[in-house]
C-alpha positions in Angstrom: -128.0 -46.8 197.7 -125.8 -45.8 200.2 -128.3 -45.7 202.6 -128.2 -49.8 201.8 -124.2 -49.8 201.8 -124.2 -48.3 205.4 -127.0 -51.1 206.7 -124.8 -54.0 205.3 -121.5 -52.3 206.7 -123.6 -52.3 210.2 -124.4 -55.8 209.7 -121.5 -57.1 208.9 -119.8 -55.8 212.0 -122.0 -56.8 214.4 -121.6 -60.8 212.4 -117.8 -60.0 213.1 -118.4 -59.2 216.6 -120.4 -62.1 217.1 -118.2 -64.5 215.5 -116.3 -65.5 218.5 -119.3 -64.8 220.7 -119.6 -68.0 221.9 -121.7 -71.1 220.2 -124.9 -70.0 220.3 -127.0 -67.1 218.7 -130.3 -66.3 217.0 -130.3 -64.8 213.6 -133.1 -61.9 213.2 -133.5 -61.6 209.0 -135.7 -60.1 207.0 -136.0 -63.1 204.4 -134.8 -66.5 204.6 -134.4 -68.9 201.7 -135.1 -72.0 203.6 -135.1 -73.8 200.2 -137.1 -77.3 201.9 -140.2 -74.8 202.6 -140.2 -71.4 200.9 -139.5 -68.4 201.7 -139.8 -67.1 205.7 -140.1 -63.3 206.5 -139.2 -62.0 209.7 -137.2 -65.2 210.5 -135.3 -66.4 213.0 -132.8 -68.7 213.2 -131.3 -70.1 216.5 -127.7 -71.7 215.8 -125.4 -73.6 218.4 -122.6 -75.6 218.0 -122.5 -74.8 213.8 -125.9 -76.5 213.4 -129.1 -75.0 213.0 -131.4 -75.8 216.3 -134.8 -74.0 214.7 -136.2 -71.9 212.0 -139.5 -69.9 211.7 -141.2 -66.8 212.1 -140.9 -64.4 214.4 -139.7 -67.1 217.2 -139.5 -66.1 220.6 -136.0 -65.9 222.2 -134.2 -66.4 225.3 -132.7 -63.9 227.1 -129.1 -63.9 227.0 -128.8 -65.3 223.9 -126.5 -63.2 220.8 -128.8 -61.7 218.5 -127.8 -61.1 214.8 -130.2 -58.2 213.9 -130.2 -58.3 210.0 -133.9 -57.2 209.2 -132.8 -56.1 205.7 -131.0 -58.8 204.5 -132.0 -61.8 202.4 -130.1 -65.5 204.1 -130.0 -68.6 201.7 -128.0 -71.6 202.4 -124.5 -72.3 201.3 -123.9 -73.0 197.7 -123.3 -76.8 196.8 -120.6 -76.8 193.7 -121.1 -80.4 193.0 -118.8 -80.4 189.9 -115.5 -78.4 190.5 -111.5 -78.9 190.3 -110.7 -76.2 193.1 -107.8 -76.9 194.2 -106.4 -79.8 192.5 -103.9 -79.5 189.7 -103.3 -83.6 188.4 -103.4 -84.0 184.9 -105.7 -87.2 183.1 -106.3 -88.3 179.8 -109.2 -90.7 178.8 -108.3 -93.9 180.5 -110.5 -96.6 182.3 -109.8 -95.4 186.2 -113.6 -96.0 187.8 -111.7 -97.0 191.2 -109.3 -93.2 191.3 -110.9 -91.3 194.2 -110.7 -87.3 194.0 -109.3 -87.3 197.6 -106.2 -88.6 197.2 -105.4 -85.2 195.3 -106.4 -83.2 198.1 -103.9 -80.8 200.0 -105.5 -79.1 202.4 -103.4 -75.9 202.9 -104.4 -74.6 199.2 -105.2 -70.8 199.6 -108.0 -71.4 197.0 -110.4 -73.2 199.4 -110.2 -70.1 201.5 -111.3 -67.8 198.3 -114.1 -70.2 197.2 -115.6 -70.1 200.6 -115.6 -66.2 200.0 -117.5 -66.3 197.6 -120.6 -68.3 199.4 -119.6 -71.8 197.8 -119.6 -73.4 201.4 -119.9 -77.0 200.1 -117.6 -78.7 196.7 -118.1 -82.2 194.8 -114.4 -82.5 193.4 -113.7 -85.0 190.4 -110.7 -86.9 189.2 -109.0 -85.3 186.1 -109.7 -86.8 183.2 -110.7 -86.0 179.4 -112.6 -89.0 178.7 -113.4 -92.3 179.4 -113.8 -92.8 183.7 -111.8 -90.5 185.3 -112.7 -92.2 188.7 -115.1 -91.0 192.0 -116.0 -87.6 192.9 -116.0 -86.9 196.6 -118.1 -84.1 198.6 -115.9 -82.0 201.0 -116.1 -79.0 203.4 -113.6 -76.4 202.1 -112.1 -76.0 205.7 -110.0 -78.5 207.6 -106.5 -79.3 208.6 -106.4 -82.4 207.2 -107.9 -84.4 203.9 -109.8 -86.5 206.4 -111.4 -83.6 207.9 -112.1 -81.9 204.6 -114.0 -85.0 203.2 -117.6 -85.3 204.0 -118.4 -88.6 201.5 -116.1 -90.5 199.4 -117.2 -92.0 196.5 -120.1 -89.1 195.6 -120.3 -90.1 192.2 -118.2 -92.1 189.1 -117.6 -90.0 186.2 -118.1 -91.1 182.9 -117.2 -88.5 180.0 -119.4 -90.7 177.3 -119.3 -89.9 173.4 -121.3 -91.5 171.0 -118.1 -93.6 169.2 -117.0 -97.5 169.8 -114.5 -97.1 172.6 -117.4 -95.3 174.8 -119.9 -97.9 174.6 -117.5 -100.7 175.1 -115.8 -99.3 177.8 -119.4 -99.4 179.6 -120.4 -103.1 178.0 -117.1 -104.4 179.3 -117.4 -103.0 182.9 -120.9 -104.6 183.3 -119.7 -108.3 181.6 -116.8 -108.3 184.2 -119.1 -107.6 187.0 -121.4 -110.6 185.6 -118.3 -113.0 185.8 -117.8 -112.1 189.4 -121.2 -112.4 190.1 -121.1 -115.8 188.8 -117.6 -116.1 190.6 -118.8 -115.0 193.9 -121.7 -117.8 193.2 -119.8 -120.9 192.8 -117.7 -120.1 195.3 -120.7 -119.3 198.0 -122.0 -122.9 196.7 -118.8 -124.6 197.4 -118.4 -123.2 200.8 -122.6 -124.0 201.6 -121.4 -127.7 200.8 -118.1 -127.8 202.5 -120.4 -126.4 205.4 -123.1 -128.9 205.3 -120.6 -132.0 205.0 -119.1 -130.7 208.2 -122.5 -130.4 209.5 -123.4 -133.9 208.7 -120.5 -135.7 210.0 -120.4 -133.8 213.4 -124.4 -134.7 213.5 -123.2 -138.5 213.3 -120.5 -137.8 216.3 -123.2 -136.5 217.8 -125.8 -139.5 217.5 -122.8 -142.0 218.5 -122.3 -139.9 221.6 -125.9 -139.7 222.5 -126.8 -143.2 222.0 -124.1 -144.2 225.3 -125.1 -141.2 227.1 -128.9 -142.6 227.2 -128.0 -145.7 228.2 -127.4 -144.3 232.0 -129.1 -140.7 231.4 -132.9 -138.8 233.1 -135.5 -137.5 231.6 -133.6 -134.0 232.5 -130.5 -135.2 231.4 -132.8 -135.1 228.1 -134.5 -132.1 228.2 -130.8 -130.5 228.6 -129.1 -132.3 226.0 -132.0 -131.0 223.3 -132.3 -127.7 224.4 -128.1 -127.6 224.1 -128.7 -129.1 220.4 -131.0 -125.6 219.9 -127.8 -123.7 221.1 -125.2 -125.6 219.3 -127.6 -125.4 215.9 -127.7 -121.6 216.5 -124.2 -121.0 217.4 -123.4 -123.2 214.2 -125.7 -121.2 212.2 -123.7 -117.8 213.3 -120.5 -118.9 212.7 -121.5 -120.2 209.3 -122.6 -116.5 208.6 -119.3 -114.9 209.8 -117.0 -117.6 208.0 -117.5 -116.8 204.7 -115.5 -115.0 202.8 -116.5 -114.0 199.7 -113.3 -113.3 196.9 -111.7 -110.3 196.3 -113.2 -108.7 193.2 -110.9 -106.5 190.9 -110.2 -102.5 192.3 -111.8 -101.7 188.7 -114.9 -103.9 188.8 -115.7 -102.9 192.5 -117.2 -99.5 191.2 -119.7 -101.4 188.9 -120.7 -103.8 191.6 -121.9 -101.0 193.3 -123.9 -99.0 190.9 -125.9 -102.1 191.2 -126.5 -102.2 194.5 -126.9 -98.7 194.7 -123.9 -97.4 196.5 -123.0 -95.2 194.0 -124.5 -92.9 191.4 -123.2 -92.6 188.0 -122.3 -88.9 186.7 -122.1 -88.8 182.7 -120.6 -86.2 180.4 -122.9 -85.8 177.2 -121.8 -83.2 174.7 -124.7 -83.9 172.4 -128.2 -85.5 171.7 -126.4 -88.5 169.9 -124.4 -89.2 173.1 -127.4 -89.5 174.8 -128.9 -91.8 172.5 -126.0 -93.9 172.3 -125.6 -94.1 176.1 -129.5 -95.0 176.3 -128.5 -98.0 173.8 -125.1 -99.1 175.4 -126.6 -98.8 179.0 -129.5 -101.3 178.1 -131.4 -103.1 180.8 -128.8 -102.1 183.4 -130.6 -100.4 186.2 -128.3 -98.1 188.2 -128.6 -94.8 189.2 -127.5 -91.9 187.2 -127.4 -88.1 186.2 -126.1 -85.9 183.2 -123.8 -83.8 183.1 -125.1 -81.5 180.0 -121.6 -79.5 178.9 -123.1 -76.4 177.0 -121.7 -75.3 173.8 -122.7 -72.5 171.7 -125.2 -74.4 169.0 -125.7 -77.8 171.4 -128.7 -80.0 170.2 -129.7 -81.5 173.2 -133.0 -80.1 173.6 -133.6 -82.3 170.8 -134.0 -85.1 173.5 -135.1 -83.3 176.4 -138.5 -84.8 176.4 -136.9 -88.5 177.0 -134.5 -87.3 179.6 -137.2 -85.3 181.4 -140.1 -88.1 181.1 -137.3 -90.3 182.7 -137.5 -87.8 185.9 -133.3 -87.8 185.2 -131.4 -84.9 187.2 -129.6 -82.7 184.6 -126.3 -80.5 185.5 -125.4 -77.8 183.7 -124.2 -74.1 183.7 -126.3 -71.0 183.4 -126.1 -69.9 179.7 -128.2 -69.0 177.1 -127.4 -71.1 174.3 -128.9 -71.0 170.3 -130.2 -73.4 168.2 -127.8 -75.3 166.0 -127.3 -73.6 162.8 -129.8 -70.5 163.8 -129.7 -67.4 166.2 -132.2 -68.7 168.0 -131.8 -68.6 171.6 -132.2 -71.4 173.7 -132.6 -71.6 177.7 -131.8 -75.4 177.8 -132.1 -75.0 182.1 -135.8 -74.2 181.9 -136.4 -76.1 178.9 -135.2 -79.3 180.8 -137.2 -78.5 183.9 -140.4 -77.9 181.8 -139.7 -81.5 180.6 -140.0 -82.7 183.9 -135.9 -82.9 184.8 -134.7 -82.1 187.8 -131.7 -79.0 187.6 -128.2 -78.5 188.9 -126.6 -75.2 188.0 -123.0 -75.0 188.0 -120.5 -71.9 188.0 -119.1 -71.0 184.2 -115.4 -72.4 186.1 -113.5 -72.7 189.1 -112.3 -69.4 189.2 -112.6 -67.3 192.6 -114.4 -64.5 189.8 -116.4 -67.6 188.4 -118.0 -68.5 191.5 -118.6 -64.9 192.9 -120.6 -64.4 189.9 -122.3 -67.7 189.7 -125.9 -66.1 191.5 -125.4 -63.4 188.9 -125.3 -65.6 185.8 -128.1 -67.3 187.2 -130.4 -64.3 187.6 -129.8 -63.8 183.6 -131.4 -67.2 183.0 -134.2 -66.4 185.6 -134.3 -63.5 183.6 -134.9 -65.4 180.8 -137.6 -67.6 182.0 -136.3 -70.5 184.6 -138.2 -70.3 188.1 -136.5 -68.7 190.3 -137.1 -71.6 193.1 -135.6 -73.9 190.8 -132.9 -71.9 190.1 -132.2 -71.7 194.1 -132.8 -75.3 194.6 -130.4 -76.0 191.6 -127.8 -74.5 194.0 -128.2 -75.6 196.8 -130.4 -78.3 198.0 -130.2 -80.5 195.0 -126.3 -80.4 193.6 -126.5 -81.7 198.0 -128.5 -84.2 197.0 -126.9 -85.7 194.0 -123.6 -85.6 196.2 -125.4 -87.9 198.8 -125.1 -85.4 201.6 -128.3 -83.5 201.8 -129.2 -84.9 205.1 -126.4 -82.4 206.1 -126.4 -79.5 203.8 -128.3 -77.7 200.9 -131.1 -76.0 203.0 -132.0 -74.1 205.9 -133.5 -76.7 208.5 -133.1 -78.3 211.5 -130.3 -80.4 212.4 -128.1 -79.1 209.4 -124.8 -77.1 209.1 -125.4 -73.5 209.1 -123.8 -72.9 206.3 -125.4 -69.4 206.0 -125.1 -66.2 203.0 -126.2 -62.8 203.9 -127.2 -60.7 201.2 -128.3 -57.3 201.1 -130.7 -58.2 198.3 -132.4 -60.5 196.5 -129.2 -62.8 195.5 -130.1 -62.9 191.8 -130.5 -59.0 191.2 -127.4 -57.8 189.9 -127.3 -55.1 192.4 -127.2 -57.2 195.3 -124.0 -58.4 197.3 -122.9 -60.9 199.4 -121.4 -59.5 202.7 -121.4 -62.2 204.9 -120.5 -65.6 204.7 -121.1 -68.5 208.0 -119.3 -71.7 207.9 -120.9 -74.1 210.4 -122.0 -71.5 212.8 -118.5 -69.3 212.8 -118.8 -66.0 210.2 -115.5 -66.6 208.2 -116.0 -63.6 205.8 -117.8 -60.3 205.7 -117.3 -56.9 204.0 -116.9 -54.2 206.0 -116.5 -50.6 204.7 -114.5 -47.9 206.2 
């Protein structure tokens, strides 16, 4: 053991030293957690300018290039918390609010962004507050940045719906998807009234047209004829492209907006179930509405949602939840509803047990227990990283190691989910911004 604490202290001063090295440097690691493609011993990794150039095994490098020689330490990609409140404080109760975005809570100067990214989350999904009912949009942000604008990496990640199985719920969703239909049917008429308007102007320049041609061919050539139709070509096109870029469709409401486009898949729907009746009752209310959506399973001690897992998982849904080990309702039977889900053929999101600096640094610890207790462990990294990305809409950019992506990096000194194991260095886009060194 101390043998291992004096390899990591080693490491984690040469990542200090090479933190301000310049932009580009080759990582030398014993394992990597790519995530996309396994697992890669003796890896390399060749950085520059915060992104991740290459990855594979033992990859030649150039001469001159900063090496990071970490042959005993494991590397996975920055965690994605796609669910979190870090760093905002509003209050919100359980109004209708689908068009709130989390941004405009964002201060950028909050200390806690600092801790989180401590504690290897490198990437956060924040929500609007709210109870119940539609809080608003989630957006995905970077937890570094001067500015809200250079925090945010997509606005508009996800609506939040916090669904129960009563009245208000189910009409709240009915009601947002009739309004949309009247502005569909709005947006309609009006396109039809502007198509005629259009074509009556079109007509009655045609007849200027004809009047004006049958004087001009009373003197014009064969040429002059030729030019004058390939000009009606021109002025049909021309006509044609303005008629595209002259209408105006009308405003639709701030609150209808969000529904529009869940349709037209723009936007992902994130729903709040607390038990299998919600789910049942969402299924009905929802009907033959065909948007795009994941549950958000929140975990109580006797939950009876596994009673539905088989539906959710035969629909290929994405579950999110946090690592705990649950029992059945009314028994002490234990439960792990994570693996039970993926068995079903759901795809997983794990989430920290809060938003708590201690929360999150314990966050691959509590999901080792539920390894532990039978979920796959490359599920269980996956469910960290690569898809919470995904369901945020930013996965082109972060969630694994591979080309082209931010290297958002964690060094471990261990397999992250063995209890033993520490994090001791954290890179954020190619610059180490945390490491533990020991005196």
């Amino acid at each position: 053991m101390k043998l291992r604490n004096l390899l990591s202290s080693c490491v984690a001063l040469a990542l200090s030293s090479l933190a301000t090295a310049g932009d580009l440097v080759a990582i030398k690691a014993g394992h990597v957690e790519t995530v996309s493609h396994g697992c890669i011993q003796h890896a390399v990794i060749l950085v520059e300018d915060g992104k991740i150039v290459t990855v594979g095994k033992d990859l030649p490098i150039e001469r001159g290039i900063p090496i990071i020689e970490a042959p005993d330490l494991w590397i996975v990609p920055g965690f994605v918390d796609p669910y979190s409140r870090v760093g905002l404080d509003a209050r919100g109760g359980s109004e209708f609010n689908p068009q709130i975005r989390a941004e405009a809570e964002l201060f950028p100067r909050n200390e806690e962004f600092e801790e989180t990214l401590e504690t290897g989350v490198t990437t956060l999904g924040l929500y609007p507050p709210g109870s119940g009912g539609m809080p608003g949009q989630a957006c995905a942000i970077r937890p570094v940045g001067a500015t809200a604008q250079e925090m945010l990496i997509k606005s508009g990640s996800y609506l939040l719906f916090v669904f129960r199985s009563d009245a208000r719920s189910k009409k709240m969703l009915k009601d947002a998807f009739e309004k949309a239909d009247e502005y569909v049917e709005k947006e309609k008429k009006a396109r039809e009234k502007w198509d005629k308007d259009q074509s009556k102007k079109k007509d009655d320049k045609k007849d200027e047209k004809k009047e004006e041609k049958k004087e001009e061919k009373k003197e014009g050539t064969a040429a002059d004829f030729q030019d004058e139709v390939a000009q009606d070509k021109k002025d049909e096109k021309a006509e044609k492209t303005d008629a595209a870029k002259g209408y105006v469709p009308p405003e639709a409401d701030e609150k209808i907006k969000p529904f529009l486009d869940l349709r037209a898949n723009k936007l992902r729907m994130l729903v709040t179930l607390f038990g299998a009746a919600d789910w049942l009752h969402f299924s009905q209310a929802l009907g033959k509405e065909k948007i795009g959506y994941d549950l958000r399973i929140a975990l109580t001690r006797d939950i009876d949602v596994y009673e539905v897992a088989k539906q959710i998982g035969e629909k290929k849904l994405r579950v999110v939840m946090e690592p705990e080990i649950t029992t059945m309702a009314g028994t002490l039977r234990q439960r792990n509803l994570p693996a039970e889900f993926v068995a079903a053929g759901a795809k997983l999101v794990l989430l920290p047990r809060g938003d708590s600096p201690t929360a999150l640094k314990n966050w691959p610890r509590n999901v080792g227990e539920i390894i532990a207790a039978g979920l796959d462990r490359d599920v269980a990294l996956r469910a960290m990283t690569l898809e919470p990305a995904e369901m945020l809409g930013i996965a082109e950019r972060v969630g694994s190691v591979d080309k082209d992506k931010d290297a958002n990096l964690l060094f471990f000194n261990g397999d992250p989910f063995e209890p033993s194991s520490k994090l001791i260095a954290v890179m954020f886009e190619g610059r180490i911004v945390h490491g533990e060194v020991q005196q």
